[in-house]
C-alpha positions as CSV (number, residue, x, y, z in Angstrom):
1,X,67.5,50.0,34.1
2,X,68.9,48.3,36.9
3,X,66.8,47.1,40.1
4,X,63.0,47.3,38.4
5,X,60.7,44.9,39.9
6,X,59.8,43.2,36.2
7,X,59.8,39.5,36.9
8,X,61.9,38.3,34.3
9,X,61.8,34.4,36.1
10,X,59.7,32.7,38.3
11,X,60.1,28.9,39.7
12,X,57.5,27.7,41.0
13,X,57.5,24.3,43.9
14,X,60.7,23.4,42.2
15,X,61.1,19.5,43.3
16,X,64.3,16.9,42.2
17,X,64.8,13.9,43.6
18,X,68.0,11.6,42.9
19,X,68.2,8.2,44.3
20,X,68.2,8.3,48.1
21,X,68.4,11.6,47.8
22,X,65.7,14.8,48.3
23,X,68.2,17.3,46.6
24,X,65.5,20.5,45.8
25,X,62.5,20.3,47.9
26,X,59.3,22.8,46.8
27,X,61.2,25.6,46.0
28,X,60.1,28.9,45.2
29,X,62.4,31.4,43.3
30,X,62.3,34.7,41.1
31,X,64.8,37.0,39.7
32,X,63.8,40.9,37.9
33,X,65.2,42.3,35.3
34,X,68.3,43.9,36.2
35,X,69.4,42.2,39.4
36,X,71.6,39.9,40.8
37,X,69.8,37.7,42.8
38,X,72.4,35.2,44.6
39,X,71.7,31.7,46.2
40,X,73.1,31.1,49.2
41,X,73.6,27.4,51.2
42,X,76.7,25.5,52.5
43,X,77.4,22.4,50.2
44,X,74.3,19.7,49.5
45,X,72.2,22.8,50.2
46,X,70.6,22.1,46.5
47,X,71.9,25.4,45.0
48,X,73.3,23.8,42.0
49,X,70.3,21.0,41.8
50,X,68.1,24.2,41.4
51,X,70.1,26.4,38.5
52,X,70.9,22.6,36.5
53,X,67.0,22.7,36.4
54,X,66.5,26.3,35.2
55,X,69.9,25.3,32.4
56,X,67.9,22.2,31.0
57,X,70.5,19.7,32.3
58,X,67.8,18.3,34.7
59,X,64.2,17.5,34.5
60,X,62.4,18.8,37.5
61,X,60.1,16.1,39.2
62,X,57.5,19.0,40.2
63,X,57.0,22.5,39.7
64,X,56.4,24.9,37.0
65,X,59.0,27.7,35.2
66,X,57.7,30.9,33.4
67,X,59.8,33.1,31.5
68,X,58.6,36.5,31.4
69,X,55.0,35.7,32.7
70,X,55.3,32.2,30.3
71,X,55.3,28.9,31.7
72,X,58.1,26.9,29.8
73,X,58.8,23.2,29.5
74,X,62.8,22.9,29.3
75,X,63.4,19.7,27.4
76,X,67.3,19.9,27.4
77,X,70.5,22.1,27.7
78,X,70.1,23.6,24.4
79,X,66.5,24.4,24.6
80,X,67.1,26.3,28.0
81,X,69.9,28.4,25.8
82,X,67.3,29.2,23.3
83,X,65.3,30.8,25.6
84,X,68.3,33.1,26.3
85,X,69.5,31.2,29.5
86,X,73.4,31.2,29.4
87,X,74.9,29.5,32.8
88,X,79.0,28.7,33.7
89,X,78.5,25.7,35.9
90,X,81.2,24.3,38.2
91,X,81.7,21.3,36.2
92,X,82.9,22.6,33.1
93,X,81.4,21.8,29.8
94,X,84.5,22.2,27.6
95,X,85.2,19.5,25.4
96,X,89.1,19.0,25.5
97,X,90.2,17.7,22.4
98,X,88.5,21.0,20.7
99,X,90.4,24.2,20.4
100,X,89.0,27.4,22.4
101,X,87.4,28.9,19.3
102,X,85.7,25.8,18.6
103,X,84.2,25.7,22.3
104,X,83.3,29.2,22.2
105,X,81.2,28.6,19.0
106,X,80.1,25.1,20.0
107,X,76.3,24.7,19.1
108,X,76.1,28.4,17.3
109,X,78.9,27.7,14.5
110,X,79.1,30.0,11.8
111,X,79.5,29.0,8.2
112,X,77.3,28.0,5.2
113,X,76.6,24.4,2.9
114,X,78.0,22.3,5.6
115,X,81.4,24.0,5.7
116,X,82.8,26.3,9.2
117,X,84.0,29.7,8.4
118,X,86.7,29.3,10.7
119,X,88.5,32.4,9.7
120,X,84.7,34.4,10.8
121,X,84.9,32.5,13.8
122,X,88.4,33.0,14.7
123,X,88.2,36.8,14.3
124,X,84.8,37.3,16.2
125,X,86.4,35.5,18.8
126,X,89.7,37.4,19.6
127,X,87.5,40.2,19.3
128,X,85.0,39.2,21.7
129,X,88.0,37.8,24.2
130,X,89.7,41.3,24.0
131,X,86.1,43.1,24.6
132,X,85.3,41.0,27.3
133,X,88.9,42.6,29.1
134,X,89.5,39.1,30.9
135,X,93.3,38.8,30.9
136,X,94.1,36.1,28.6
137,X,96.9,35.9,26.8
138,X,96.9,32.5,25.2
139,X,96.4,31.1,21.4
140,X,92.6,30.8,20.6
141,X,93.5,27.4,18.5
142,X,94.9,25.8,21.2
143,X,92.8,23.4,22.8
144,X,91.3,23.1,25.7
145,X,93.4,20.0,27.1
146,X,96.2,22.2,27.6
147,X,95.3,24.9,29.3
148,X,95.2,25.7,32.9
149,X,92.8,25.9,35.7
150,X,92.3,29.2,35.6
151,X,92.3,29.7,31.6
152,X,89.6,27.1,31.4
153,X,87.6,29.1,33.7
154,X,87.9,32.2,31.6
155,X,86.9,30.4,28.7
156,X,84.0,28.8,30.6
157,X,82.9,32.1,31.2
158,X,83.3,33.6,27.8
159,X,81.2,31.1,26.2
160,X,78.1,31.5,28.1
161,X,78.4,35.7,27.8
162,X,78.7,35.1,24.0
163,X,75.4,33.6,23.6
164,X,72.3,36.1,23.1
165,X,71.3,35.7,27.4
166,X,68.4,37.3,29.4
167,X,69.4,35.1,32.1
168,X,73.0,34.4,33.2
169,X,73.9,31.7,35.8
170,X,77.2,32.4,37.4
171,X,77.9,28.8,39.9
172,X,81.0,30.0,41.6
173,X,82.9,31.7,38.9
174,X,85.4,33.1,40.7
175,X,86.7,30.1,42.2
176,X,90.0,29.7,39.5
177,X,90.4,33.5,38.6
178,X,93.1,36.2,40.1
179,X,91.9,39.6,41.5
180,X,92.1,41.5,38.4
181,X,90.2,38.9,36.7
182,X,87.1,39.1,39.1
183,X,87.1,42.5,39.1
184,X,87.0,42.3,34.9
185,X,83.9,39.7,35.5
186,X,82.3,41.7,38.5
187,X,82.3,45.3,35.7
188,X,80.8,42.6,33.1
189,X,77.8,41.8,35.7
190,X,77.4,45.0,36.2
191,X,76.7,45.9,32.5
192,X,74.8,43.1,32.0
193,X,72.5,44.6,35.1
194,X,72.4,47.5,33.5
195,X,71.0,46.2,29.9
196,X,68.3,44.8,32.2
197,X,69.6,41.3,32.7
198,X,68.9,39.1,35.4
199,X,72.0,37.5,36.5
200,X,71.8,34.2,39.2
201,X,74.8,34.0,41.5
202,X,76.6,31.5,43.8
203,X,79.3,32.5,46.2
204,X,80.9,31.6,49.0
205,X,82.6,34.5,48.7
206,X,81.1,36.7,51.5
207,X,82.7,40.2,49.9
208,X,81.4,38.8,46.4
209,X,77.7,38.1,47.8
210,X,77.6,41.5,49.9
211,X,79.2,43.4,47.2
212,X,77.3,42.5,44.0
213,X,74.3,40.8,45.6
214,X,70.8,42.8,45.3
215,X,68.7,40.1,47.1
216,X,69.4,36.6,48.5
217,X,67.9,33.0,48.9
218,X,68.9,31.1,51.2
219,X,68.7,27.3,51.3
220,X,69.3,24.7,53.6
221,X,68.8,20.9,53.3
222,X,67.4,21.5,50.1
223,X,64.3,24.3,51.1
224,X,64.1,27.5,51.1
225,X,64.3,28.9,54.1
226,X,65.2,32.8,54.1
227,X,64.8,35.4,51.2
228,X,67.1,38.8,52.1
229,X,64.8,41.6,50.4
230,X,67.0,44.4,50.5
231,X,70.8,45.1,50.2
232,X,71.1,46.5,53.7
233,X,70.2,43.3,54.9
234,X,72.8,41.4,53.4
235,X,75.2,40.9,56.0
236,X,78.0,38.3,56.9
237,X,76.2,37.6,60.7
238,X,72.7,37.1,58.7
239,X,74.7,34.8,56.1
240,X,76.7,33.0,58.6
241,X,73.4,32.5,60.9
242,X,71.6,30.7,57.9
243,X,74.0,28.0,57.3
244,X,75.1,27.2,61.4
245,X,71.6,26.0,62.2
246,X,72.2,22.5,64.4
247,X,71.8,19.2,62.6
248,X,71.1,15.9,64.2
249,X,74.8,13.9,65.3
250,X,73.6,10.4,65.5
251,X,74.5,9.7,62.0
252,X,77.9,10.3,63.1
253,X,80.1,7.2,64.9
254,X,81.6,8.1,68.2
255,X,85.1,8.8,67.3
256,X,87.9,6.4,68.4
257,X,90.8,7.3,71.0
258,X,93.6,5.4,70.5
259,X,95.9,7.4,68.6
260,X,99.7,6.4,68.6
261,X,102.5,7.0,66.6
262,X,103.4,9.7,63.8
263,X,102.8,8.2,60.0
264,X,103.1,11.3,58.5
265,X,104.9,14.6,58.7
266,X,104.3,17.2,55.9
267,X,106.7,19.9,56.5
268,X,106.7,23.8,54.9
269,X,105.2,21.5,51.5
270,X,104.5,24.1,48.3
271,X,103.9,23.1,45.0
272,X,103.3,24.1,41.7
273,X,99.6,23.8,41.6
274,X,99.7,26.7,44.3
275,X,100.1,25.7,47.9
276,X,102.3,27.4,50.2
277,X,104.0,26.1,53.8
278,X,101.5,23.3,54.3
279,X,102.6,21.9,57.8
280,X,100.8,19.2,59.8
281,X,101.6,15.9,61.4
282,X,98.9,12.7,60.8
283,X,99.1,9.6,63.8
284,X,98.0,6.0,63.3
285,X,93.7,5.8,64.3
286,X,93.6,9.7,63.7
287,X,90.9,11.1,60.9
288,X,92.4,14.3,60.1
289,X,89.9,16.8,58.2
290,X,90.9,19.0,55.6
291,X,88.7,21.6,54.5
292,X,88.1,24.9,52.9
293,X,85.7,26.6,49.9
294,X,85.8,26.0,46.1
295,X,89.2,27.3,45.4
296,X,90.7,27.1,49.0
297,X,93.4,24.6,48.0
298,X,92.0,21.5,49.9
299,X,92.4,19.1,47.2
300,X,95.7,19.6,46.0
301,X,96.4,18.7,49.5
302,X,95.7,15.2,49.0
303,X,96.9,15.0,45.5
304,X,100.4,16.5,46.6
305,X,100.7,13.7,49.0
306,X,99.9,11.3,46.6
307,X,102.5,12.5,44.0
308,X,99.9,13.9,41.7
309,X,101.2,17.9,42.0
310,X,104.6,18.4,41.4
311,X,106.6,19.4,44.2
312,X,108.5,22.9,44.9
313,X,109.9,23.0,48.2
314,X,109.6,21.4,51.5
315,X,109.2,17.6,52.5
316,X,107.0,14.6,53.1
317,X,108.2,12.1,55.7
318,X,106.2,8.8,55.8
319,X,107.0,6.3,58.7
320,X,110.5,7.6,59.4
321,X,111.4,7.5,55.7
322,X,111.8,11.1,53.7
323,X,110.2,10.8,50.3
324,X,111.5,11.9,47.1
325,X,111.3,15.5,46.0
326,X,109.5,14.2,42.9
327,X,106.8,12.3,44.2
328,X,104.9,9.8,41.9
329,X,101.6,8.0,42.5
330,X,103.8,4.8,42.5
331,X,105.9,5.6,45.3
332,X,103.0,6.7,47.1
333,X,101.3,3.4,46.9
334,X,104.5,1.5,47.4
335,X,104.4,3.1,50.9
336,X,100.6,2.1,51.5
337,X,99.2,5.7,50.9
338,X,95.7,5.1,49.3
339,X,93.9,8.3,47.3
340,X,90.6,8.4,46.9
341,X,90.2,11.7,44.6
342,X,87.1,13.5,44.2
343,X,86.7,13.6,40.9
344,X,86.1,9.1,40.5
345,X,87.1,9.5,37.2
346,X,90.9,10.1,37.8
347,X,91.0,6.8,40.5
348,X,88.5,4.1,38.8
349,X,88.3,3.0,35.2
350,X,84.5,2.5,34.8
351,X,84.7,0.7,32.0
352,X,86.4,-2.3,33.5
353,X,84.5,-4.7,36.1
354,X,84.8,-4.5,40.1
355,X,87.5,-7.1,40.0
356,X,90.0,-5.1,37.7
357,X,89.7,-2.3,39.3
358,X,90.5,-4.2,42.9
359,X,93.3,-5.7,41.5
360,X,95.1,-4.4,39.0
361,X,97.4,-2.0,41.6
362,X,98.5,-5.3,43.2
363,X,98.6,-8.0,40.0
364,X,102.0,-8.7,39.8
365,X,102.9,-7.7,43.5
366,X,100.1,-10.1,44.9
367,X,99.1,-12.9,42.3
368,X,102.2,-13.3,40.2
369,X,104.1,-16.6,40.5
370,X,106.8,-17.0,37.6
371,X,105.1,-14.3,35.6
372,X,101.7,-15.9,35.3
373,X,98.8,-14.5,37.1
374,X,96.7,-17.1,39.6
375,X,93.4,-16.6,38.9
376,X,92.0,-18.4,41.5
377,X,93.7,-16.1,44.5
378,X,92.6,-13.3,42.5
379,X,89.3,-14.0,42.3
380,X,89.5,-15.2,46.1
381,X,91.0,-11.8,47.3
382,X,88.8,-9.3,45.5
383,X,85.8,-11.9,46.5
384,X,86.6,-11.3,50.6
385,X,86.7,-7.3,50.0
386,X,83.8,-7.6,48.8
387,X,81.6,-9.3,51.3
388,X,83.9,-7.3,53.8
389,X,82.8,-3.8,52.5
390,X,79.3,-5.6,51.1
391,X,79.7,-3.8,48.1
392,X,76.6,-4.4,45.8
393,X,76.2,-5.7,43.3
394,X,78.3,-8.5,44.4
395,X,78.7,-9.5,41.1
396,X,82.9,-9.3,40.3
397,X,82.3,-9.1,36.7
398,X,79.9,-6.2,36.5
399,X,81.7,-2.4,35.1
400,X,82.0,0.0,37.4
401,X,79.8,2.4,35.6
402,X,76.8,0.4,36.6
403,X,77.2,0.7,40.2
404,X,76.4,3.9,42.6
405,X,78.5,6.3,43.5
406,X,79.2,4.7,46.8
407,X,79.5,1.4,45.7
408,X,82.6,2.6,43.2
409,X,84.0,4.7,46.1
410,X,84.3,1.6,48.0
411,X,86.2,0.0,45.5
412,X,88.8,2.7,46.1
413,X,89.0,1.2,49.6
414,X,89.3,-2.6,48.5
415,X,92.2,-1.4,46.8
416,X,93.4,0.3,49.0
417,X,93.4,-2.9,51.6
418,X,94.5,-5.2,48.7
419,X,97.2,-3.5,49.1
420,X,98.3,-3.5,52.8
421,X,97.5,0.5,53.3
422,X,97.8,2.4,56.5
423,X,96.9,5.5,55.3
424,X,93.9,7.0,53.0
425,X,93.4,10.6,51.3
426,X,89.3,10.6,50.7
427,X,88.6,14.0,49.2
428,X,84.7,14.6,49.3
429,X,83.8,10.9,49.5
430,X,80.3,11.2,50.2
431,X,79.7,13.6,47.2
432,X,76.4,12.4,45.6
433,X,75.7,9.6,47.3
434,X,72.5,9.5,49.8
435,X,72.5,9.5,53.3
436,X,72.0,5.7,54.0
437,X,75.5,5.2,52.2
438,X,77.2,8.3,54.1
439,X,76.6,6.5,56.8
440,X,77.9,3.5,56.2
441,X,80.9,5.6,54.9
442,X,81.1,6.9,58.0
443,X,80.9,4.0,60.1
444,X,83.5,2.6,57.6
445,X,85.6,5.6,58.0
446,X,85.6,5.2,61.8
447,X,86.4,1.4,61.9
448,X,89.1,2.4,59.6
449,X,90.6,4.5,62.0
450,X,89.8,2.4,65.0
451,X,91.7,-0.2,63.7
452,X,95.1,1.8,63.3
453,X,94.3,3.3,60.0
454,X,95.3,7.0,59.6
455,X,92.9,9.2,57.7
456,X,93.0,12.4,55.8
457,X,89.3,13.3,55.3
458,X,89.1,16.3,52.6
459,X,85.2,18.0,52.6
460,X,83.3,20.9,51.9
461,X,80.6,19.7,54.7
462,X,80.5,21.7,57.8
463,X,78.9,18.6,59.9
464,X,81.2,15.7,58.3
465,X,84.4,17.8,59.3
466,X,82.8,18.7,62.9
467,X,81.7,15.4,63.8
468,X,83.8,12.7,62.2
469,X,87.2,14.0,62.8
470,X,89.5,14.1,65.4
471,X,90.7,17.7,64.4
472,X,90.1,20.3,61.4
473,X,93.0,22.3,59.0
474,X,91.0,25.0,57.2
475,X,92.4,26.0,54.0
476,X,92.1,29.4,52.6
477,X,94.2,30.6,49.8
478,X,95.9,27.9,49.3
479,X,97.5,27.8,52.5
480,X,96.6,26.8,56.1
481,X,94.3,29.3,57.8
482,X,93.5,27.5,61.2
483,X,94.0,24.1,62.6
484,X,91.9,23.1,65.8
485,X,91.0,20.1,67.5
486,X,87.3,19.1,67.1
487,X,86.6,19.4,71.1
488,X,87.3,23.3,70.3
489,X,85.4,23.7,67.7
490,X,81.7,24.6,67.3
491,X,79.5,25.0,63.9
492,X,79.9,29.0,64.0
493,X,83.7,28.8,65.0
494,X,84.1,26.4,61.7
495,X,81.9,28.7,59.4
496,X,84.0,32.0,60.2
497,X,87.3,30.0,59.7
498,X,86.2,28.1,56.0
499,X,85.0,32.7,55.4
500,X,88.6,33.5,56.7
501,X,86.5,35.8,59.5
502,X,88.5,35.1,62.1
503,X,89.7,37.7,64.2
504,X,87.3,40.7,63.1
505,X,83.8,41.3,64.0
506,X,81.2,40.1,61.2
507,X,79.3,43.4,59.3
C-alpha cells in the first residue's frame, strides 16, 4: 500500500510568528498515505516550527490544515493526538519523576472507577517494548530521571508508536540511538509505510534522508523553497546545494586580530558521556567555533571543560596550570571559565530575580566582609552589568522567567564578568532569540574577544560559525572531524565537513 498518491495531509500558507522572529513563512506542505515525506533545512530553517503546528503545541498565525480532505482546527497537543497525529519531538516530553510505563500510558491510562490497572499496563507495555525490537534492556518501573540519553530516546519513541497514529512525526530520532537501534526504527517506518501511514521526517542524516526519504521539502529562512518529487532526485549535491545558498555578512562584526597567548590546551580529552581524543589549543581574543549536527558531540565539549562530564582520560591545562582529573563546575569557575549551556535551564534559576542570579557565584567571594553580606556593593555591582550589557528590563528585582531569551543569556555574561572571567563556553547562544538580539550578541561576542577574552562558541548555524569565528572544529561522532581556520573555509566546504563528506564525491 506503500507510495499511493491519497493525500492523507495538506497545510496550507502555514504562518508562525514569535517575537522578532518570522519562524514559518506561507508554507505549503502535503504528505500521502504511505510515504515518508522528509523536511529538510539547516537549523532556524522552521522545520520544527512547522511539525509543532501540525502536533497542536503551536497555534498557527495563518493557514489552514485538512486531514484527509477535512479542514481541522488543532486546539492543543492532545487534540492533534486524537486525530491520530503521534510525533517524537527533540525536546522530549517525558515527565521524570514518572516511571517508563507511566510515560508510555500518559494521557491513554488504563483502568476503571478512578483506579490504574497497573498490572494491564505493565504487561501491555513489556509486550509492546519487546514487539517494537528496540534494544532495551532496562526495568519498565524505573523512572525516567534515571535513565540515559539514549534510553530516553527509545522510550520517546515508543510512546508516540503506541498511540492509534495515521500520522507519525519523527524530528531527528536517531540522534541518541546506536546502529542496531536505527535500523530496528528504520524496519518500524517501513511497516508503518506499508499499513499506509504517512510518516514526517527530519534528518540531517544524509544516508537516513536518501535511504528512507520518498519525497523532500526543503526550507530555508523559514519558506519553502524546493519540493524533491521523486526518489532519484534525492541526492547529497541537491541537499547540500539547498542549504549553502549565500546570506547577507553585515550582521556579522569584523573579527578582531590580536590574539596572544595560550589559555587553554585540551589534550587527547575523552569522557564518559562519549567523546574521544578531543585536541585543540584556545589563545586570549580568539572565538573558537565548535560545531557539528544533533548528536555530533558538540556540547559535551563545553560541559567537559566546565566539569560537568566526568572525565576518562587525557588532560585540561588552563593558564599553565593542569586541572584535576575530576573536574567540577567549581574549579572551573575558580579559574574564570564561564559556561553558558544551551539548555538555560541548567545555568539560570528563573525563579529568582536578575540580581540573584548575577551574584550569587560571587556572594561570599566578592561582598562578604566578616560573614555578612554588603548590600549596597551588591546592588552597585550587578547595577553596572547591567547598564554595561543594557539588559532590559533594568529592573534588578524582576525573575528571570519574565525576561527574553536574550536578556537571560546575558545574565550568564554578567556573571561571568562578576566574576573576573577570561574565558566563556556559549553553546547555541542565539537559540530563540530574534535577529536584532543576535546581533547584539554578536557584537557582544566580538568586543568580548577584542578585549582579551577567549571564546568557545558552540552552534548548529552554518553562517554564525563561518563569519564570527576565527577558526571552526567540526565534530562528528563524538570526535574531531576537521578543524580549519575561517579564511579557508567557504559555506559548501563547512556543509560537507558538519555531513562528514569530506574526501568522496557527493551522489
Amino acid at each position: 500500500m506503500t507510495g499511493n498518491h491519497e493525500p492523507l495531509l495538506q497545510m496550507r500558507d502555514i504562518t508562525k510568528t514569535f517575537p522578532g522572529c518570522l519562524a514559518v513563512d506561507n508554507v505549503d506542505f502535503d504528505l500521502r498515505c504511505g510515504e515518508v515525506h522528509v523536511l529538510f533545512g539547516e537549523n532556524g530553517a522552521g522545520k520544527t516550527t512547522l511539525v509543532n503546528v501540525l502536533s497542536g503545541v503551536y497555534p498557527a498565525d495563518k493557514g489552514d490544515i485538512y486531514i484527509s480532505g477535512k479542514k481541522v482546527s488543532l486546539r492543543n497537543a492532545h487534540h492533534a493526538q486524537s486525530l491520530g497525529i503521534s510525533a517524537v519531538h527533540q525536546e522530549f516530553s517525558l515527565i521524570p519523576e514518572l516511571s517508563i510505563v507511566a510515560n508510555l500510558f500518559l494521557g491513554q491510562e488504563l483502568g476503571s472507577h478512578g483506579l490504574l490497572d497497573k498490572r494491564e499496563m505493565g504487561e501491555r507495555a513489556v509486550t509492546f517494548m519487546k514487539n517494537l525490537a528496540l534494544s532495551f534492556d532496562v526495568d519498565l518501573n524505573e523512572k525516567i530521571a534515571y535513565l540515559t540519553l539514549a534510553e530516553r530516546q527509545i522510550v520517546e519513541i515508543a510512546k508516540a508508536f503506541m498511540r492509534d497514529t495515521r500520522i507519525m512525526i519523527l524530528d531527528e530520532p536517531t540522534s541518541a540511538l546506536a546502529e542496531t537501534e536505527k535500523l530496528s526504527l528504520f524496519k518500524i517506518v517501513a511497516r508503518l509505510k506499508e499499513e499506509g501511514k504517512g510518516i514526517i521526517y527530519i534528518s540531517h542524516v544524509m544516508d537516513e534522508i536518501t535511504g528512507i526519504g520518498d519525497r523532500v521539502t526543503i526550507l530555508r529562512d523559514g519558506k519553502k523553497i524546493d519540493v524533491l518529487e521523486n526518489r532519484e532526485d534525492i541526492t547529497e549535491a541537491h541537499l547540500i546545494k539547498s542549504i549553502v545558498g549565500e546570506r547577507k555578512r553585515e550582521i556579522y562584526p569584523e573579527l578582531g586580530t590580536e590574539i596572544t597567548n595560550k589559555v587553554l590546551e585540551v589534550n587527547n580529552l575523552s569522557t564518559k558521556s562519549g567523546l574521544k581524543d578531543i585536541t585543540f589549543d584556545l589563545r586570549a581574543g580568539e572565538i573558537l567555533g565548535i560545531g557539528g549536527l544533533p548528536g555530533s558531540g558538540k556540547s559535551n565539549v563545553g560541559r567537559a571543560l566546565f566539569g560537568l562530564d566526568k572525565i576518562t582520560e587525557g588532560e585540561i591545562i588552563m593558564s599553565g596550570e593542569k586541572l584535576p582529573k575530576h573536574l567540577t563546575p567549581s574549579d572551573s569557575l575558580k579559574r574564570g571559565l564561564i559556561y553558558s549551556p544551551a539548555d538555560k535551564l541548567e545555568g539560570l534559576a528563573l525563579c529568582r530575580d536578575i540580581k540573584e542570579n548575577q551574584s550569587l557565584p560571587v556572594l561570599l567571594e566578592k561582598f562578604a566582609v566578616r560573614g555578612f553580606i554588603e548590600k549596597a556593593r551588591e546592588i552597585e555591582a550587578v547595577r553596572e552589568q547591567i547598564e554595561k550589557l543594557d539588559i532590559k528590563p533594568d529592573d534588578m528585582n524582576k525573575e528571570l522567567q519574565y525576561l527574553s531569551g536574550g536578556n537571560q543569556q546575558k545574565v550568564i555574561i554578567a556573571r561571568g564578568f562578576l566574576k573576573g572571567a577570561t574565558i566563556f563556553i556559549f553553546d547555541e547562544v542565539t537559540r530563540g532569540i530574534d535577529v536584532g538580539s543576535k546581533i547584539g550578541f554578536f557584537e557582544l561576542i566580538n568586543k568580548l574577544a577584542k578585549g582579551g577574552a577567549a571564546i568557545i562558541y558552540i552552534s548548529s548555524e552554518i553562517p554564525e560559525l563561518l563569519h564570527l569565528c576565527h577558526s571552526v572544529i567540526v565534530m562528528y561522532e563524538f570526535s574531531i572531524f576537521k578543524q580549519e581556520d575561517h579564511k579557508e573555509l567557504t559555506r559548501e566546504k563547512l556543509a560537507h565537513y558538519l555531513f562528514a563528506l569530506e574526501g568522496r564525491a557527493l551522489k
